[in-house]
N, C-alpha and C positions, 0 to 999 in steps of 0.2 A: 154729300148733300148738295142739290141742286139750290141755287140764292132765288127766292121769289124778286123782284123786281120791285124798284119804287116805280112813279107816277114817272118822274126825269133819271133815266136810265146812266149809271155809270156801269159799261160794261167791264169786264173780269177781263184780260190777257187770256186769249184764246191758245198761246204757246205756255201759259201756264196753271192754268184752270185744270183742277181737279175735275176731269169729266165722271158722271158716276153712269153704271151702266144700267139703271133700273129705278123708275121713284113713283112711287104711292101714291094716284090720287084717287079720295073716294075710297071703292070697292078692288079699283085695279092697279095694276102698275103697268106701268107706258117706259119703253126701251128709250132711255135720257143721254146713248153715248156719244150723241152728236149734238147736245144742247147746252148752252152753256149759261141759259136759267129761265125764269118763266114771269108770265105779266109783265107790269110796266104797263105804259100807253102809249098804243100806235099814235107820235106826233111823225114831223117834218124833223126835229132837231133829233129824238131818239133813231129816226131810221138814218139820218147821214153819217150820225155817228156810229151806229152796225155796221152799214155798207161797209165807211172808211177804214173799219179794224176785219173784213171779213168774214162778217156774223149777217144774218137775213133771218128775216121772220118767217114762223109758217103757221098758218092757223089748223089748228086741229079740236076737233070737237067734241066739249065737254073739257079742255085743257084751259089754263091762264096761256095765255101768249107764250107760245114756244122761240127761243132765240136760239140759232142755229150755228155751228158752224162744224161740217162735216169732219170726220175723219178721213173719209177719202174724196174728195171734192173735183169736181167734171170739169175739164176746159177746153176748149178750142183752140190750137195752137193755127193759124193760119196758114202755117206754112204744111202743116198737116191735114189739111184739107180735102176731101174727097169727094169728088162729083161722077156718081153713077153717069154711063153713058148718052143713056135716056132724058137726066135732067137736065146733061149738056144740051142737049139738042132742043129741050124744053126752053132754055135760056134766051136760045139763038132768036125763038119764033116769041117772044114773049111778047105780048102786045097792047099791059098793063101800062098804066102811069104808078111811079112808086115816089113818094114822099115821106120827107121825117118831120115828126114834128108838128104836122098837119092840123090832126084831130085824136089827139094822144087819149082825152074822154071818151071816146067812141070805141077807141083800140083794147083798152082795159075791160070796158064793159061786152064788151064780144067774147075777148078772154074765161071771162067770169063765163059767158053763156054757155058756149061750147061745151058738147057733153063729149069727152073723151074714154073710150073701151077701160082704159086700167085705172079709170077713180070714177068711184061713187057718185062725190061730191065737187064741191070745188072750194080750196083755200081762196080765192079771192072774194074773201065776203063784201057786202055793203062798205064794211068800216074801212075796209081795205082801199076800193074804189074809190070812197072817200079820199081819203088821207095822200092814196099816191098822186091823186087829181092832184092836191096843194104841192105836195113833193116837185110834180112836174111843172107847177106854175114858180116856182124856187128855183127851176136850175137843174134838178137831179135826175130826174127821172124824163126818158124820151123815150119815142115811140117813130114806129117805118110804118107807114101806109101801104098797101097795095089798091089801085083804084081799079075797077071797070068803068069807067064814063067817072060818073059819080057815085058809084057805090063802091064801097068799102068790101073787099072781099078778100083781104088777109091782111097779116099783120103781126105787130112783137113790142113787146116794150121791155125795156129795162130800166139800170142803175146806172149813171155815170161816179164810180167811186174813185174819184180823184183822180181819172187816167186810166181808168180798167172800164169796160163795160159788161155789166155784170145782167145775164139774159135772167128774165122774170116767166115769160108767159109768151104763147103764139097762135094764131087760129088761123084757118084758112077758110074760104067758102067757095074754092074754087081747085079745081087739083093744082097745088104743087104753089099757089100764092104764099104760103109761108115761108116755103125754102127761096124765094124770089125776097124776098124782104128780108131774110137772111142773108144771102148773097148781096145783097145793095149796100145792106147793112155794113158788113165785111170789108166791101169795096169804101164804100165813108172813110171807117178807122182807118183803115192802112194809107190811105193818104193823108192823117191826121199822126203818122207814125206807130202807130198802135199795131200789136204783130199778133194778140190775140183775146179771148174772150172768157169771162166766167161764165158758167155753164149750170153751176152748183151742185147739183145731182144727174148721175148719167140717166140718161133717155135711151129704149134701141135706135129713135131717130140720131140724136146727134152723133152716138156710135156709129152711127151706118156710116156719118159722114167725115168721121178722123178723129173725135173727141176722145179724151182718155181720162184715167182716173190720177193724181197724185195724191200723194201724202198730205196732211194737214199743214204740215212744218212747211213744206216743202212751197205749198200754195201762199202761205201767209208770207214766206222770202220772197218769193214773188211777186205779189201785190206790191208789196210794198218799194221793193227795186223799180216797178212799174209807177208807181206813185211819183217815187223821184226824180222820177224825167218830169214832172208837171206838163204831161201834155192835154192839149185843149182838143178835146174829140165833137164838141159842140158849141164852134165860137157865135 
C-alpha cells in the first residue's frame, strides 16, 4: 500500500520502502514501482527535502502528486561522456552567449511549452512553474541560458541537492542550443568538483551521450557519498 501524503511531507527511506507494484485509483490502476507515495503539496520545503533523500515529483493526470524514486535511475558520469563528431565541431563554431542563472522564469516556462514527439502533455504544469520559480529564488533550483543577441533560444534547469545536480527539463529553439547549455553546464560543476549528474529517467538523447542506468541502492549510496563532500556548485 502506497502512503497518501499529508500537506508537510515526511518522506518514507526510499532503501526501505515497501514499493508496491500497482494501486487503484478511481476505475484504474497506475504501475506504483517507482513511487514511493502520493499528494502532499508542491511547497519549497516538501521539494528540498525529496531532492535531498532522492525522491522528485512528477505530475501525472487524474493522479494525487506522484513522489518518485526510480528503480533504475539515469546519470551522467562525466567522465563518461560522449560528444558525437559533428557536435564537436558544432562547439568549436558556437556563436551563442550562455549564462546561469540569468532568467531561470523564462527557462521553465519554455520548458513547459515545447511540445516534444514522445509526450502528449507536459508535467510541468502551472503549479509546477509556480512553486520551482520560489524554489529558485531559495537557492535550489538553477537554470543555463542559451542567448542569440537577446533572445532566449535554449536552455535546462534543475535541482541543486546538496552537491548533486539533479537535471529537470531542457528546450531548444535552435539546433543543438540545449546540448550547448548542457556542456557549459558540465564545464560549471567540474570546476566546482562535481564529476557527475542526475539524470532521473534515461532519455535516447542522454544515452546517445554516455548516461547509464544504476540500481536504486546503488544511486542513493551515491547521492549521498556526493553530499558528503558539501560541495558548493552555486556559490
Amino acid at each position: 500500500m502506497i502512503p497518501e501524503m499529508s500537506a508537510s511531507i515526511n518522506f518514507p527511506d526510499p532503501r526501505t520502502h515497501q514499493f508496491t507494484e500497482w494501486v487503484l485509483f478511481g476505475d484504474f490502476y497506475y504501475n506504483a514501482r517507482d513511487i514511493v507515495g502520493f499528494g502532499g503539496d508542491l511547497t519549497v520545503a516538501n521539494l528540498k527535502n525529496a531532492y535531498s533523500s532522492g525522491i522528485f515529483p512528477w505530475h501525472i493526470d487524474r493522479l494525487p502528486l506522484p513522489w518518485f524514486c526510480p528503480e533504475q535511475r539515469a546519470i551522467l558520469e562525466f567522465s563518461e561522456l560522449h560528444l558525437p563528431r559533428t557536435l564537436r565541431k558544432e562547439c568549436r563554431r558556437n556563436q551563442f552567449n550562455i549564462s546561469i542563472d540569468r532568467d531561470f522564469g523564462s527557462v521553465i516556462e519554455k520548458c513547459a511549452e515545447v511540445k516534444r514527439s514522445h509526450e502528449s502533455g507536459t508535467w510541468i504544469t502551472d503549479d509546477f512553474v509556480s512553486v520551482y520559480k520560489d524554489f529558485h529564488r531559495a537557492g535550489w533550483a538553477h537554470s543555463v541560458e542559451v542567448w542569440d543577441g537577446e533572445e532566449l533560444v535554449g536552455g535546462l534547469y534543475g535541482i541543486d541537492a546538496g552537491g548533486v545536480f539533479c537535471g529537470e527539463s531542457m528546450f531548444h529553439l535552435r539546433s543543438n542550443t540545449s546540448k550547448f547549455a548542457l556542456l557549459f553546464l558540465i564545464d560549471h560543476l567540474e570546476k566546482r568538483g562535481s564529476t557527475w549528474i542526475d539524470i532521473q529517467v534515461m532519455t535516447p538523447h542522454f544515452e546517445s551521450l554516455g548516461a547509464r542506468e544504476i540500481e536504486r541502492v546503488e544511486f542513493l549510496d551515491k547521492l549521498q557519498k556526493t553530499q558528503a563532500l558539501k560541495l558548493n556548485l552555486f556559490p
